[in-house]
C-alpha positions as protocol buffer text, in pm:
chain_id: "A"
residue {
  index: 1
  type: UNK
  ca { x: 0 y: 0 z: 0 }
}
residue {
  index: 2
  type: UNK
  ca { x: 142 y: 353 z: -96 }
}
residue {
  index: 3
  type: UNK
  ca { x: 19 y: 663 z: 22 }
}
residue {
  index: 4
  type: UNK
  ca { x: 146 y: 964 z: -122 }
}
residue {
  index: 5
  type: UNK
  ca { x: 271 y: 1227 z: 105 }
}
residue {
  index: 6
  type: UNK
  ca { x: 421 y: 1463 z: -142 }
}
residue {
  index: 7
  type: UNK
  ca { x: 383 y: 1445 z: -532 }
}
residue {
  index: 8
  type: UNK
  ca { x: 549 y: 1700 z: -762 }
}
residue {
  index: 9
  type: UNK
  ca { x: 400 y: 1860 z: -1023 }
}
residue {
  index: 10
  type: UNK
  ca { x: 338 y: 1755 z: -1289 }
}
residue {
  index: 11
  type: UNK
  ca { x: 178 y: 1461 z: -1136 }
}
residue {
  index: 12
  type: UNK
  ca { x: 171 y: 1265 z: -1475 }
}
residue {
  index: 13
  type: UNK
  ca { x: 518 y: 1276 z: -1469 }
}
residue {
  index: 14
  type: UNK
  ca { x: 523 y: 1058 z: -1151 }
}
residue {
  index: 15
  type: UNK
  ca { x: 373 y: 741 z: -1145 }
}
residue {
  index: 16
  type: UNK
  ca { x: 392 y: 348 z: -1066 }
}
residue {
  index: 17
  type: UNK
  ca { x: 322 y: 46 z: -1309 }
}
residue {
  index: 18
  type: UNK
  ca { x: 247 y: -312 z: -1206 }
}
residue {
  index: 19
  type: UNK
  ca { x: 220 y: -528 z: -1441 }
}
residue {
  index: 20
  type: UNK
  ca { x: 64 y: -334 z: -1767 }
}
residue {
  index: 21
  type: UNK
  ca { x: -126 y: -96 z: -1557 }
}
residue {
  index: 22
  type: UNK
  ca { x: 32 y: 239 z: -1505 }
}
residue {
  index: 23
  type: UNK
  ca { x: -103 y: 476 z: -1222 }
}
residue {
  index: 24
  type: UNK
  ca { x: -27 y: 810 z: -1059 }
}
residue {
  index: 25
  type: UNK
  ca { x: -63 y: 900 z: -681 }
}
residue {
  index: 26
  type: UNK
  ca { x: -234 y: 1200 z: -563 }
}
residue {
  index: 27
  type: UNK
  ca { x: -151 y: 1320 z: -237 }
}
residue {
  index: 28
  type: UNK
  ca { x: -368 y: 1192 z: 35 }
}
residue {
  index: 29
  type: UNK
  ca { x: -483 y: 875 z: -179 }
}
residue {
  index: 30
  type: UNK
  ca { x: -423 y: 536 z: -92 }
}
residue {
  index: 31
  type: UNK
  ca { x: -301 y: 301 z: -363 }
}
residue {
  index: 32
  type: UNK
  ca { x: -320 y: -48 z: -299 }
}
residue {
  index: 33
  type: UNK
  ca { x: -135 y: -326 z: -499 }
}
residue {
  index: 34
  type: UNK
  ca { x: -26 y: -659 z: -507 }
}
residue {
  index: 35
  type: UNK
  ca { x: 348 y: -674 z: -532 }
}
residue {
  index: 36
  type: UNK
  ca { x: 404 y: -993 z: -644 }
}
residue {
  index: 37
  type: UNK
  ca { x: 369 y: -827 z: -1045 }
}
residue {
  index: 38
  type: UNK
  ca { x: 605 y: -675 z: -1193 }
}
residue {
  index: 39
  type: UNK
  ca { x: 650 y: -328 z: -1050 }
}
residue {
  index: 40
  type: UNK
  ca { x: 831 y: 8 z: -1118 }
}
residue {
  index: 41
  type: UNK
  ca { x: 843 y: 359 z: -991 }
}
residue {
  index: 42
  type: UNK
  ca { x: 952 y: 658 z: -1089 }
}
residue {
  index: 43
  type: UNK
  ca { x: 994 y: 1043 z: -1071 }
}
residue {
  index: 44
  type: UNK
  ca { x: 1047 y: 1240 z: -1418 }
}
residue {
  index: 45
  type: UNK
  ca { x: 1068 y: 1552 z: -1227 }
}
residue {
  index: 46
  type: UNK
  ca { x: 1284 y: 1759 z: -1036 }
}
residue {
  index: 47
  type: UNK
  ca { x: 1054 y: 1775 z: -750 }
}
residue {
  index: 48
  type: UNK
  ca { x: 1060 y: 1540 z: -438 }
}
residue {
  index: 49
  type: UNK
  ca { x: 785 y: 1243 z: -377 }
}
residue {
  index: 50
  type: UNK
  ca { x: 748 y: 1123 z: -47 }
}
residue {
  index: 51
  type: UNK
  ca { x: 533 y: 823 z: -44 }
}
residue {
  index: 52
  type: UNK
  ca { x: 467 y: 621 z: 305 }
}
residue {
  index: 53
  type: UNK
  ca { x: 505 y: 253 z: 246 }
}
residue {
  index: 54
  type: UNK
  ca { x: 277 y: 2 z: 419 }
}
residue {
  index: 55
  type: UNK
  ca { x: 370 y: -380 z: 370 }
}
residue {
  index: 56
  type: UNK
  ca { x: 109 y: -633 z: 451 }
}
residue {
  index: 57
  type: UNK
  ca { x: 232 y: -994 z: 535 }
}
residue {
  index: 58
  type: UNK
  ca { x: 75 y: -1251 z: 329 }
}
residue {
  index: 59
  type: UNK
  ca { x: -27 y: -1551 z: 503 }
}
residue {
  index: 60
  type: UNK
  ca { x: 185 y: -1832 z: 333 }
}
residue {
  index: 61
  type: UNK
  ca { x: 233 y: -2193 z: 411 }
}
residue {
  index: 62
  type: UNK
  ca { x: 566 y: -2348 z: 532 }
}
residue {
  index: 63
  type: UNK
  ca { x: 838 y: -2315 z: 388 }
}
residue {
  index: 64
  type: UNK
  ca { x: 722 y: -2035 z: 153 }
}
residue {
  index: 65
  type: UNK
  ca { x: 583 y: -1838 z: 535 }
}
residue {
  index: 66
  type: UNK
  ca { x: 978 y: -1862 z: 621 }
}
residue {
  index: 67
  type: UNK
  ca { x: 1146 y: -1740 z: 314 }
}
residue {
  index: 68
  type: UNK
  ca { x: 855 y: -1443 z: 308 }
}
residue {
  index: 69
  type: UNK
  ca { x: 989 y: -1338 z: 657 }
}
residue {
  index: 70
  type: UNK
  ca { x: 1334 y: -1386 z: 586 }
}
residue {
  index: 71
  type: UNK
  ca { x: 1349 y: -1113 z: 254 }
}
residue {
  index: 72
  type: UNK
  ca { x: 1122 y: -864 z: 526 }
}
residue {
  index: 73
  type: UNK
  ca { x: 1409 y: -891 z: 742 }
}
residue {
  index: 74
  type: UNK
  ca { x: 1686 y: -888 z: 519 }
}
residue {
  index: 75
  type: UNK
  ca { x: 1467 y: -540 z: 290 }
}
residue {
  index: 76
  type: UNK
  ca { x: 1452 y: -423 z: 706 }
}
residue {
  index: 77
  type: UNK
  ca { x: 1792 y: -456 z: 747 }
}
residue {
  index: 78
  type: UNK
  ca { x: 1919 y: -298 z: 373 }
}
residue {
  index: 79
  type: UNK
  ca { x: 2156 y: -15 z: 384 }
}
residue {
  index: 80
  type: UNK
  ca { x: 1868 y: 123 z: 149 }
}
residue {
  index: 81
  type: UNK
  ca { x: 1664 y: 157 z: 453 }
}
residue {
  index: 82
  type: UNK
  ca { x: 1866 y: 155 z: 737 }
}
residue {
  index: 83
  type: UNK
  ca { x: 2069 y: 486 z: 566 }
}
residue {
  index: 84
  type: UNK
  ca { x: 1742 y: 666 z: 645 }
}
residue {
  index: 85
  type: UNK
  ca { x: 1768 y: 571 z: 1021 }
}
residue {
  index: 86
  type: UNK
  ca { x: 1972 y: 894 z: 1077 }
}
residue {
  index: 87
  type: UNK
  ca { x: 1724 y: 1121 z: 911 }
}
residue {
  index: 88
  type: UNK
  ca { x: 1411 y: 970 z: 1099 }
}
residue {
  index: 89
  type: UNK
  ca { x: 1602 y: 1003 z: 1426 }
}
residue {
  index: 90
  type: UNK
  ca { x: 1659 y: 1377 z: 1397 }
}
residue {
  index: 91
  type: UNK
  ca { x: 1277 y: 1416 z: 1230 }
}
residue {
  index: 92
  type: UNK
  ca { x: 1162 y: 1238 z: 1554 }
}
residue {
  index: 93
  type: UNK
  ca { x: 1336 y: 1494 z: 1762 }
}
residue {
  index: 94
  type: UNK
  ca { x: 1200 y: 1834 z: 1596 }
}
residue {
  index: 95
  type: UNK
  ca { x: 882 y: 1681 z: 1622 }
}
residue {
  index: 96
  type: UNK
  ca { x: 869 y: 1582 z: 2003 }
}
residue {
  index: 97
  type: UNK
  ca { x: 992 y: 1898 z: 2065 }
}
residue {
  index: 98
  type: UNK
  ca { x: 736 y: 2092 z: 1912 }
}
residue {
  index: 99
  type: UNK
  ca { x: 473 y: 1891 z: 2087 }
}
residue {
  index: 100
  type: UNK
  ca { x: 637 y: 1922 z: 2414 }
}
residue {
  index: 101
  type: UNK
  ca { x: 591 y: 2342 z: 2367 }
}
């Protein structure tokens, strides 16, 4: 599930395809999809898109419910993701000090 935080203009020029379908967010609008198509994203732009990312965890069978868990872990644990640690931290910080005002 994606939902877009921050698309640039022009939205066209933003936009996701899975499978044969191509679709572009709009801010505030959920987009659900099944990731197990063939899936690209990308930004034409010179804008920023923020996009919150929501995985759901399929319900799967052993040993198919193991190797699922194991590429959640090892995506978790990417320098991809992990390099953004940093940059949530200090986010985290203005944030609870704003609310503690």
């Amino acid at each position: 599930m994606h939902l877009p935080l921050k698309v640039p203009e022009p939205a066209i020029e933003c936009a996701i395809r899975v499978d044969q379908e191509i679709r572009h967010w709009e801010e505030g609008k959920v987009l659900l999809f099944d990731d197990t198509y063939p899936h690209e994203a990308w930004n034409h732009t010179n804008g920023i898109r923020a996009v919150l990312f929501v995985d759901f965890i399929r319900p799967m069978q052993f040993p198919a419910s193991l190797v699922n868990w194991f590429l959640i872990q090892l995506i978790a644990w990417s320098p991809y993701v992990r390099g953004e640690q940093p940059a949530f931290e200090e986010w985290d910080r203005r944030l609870t000090q704003i609310f503690k005002r």
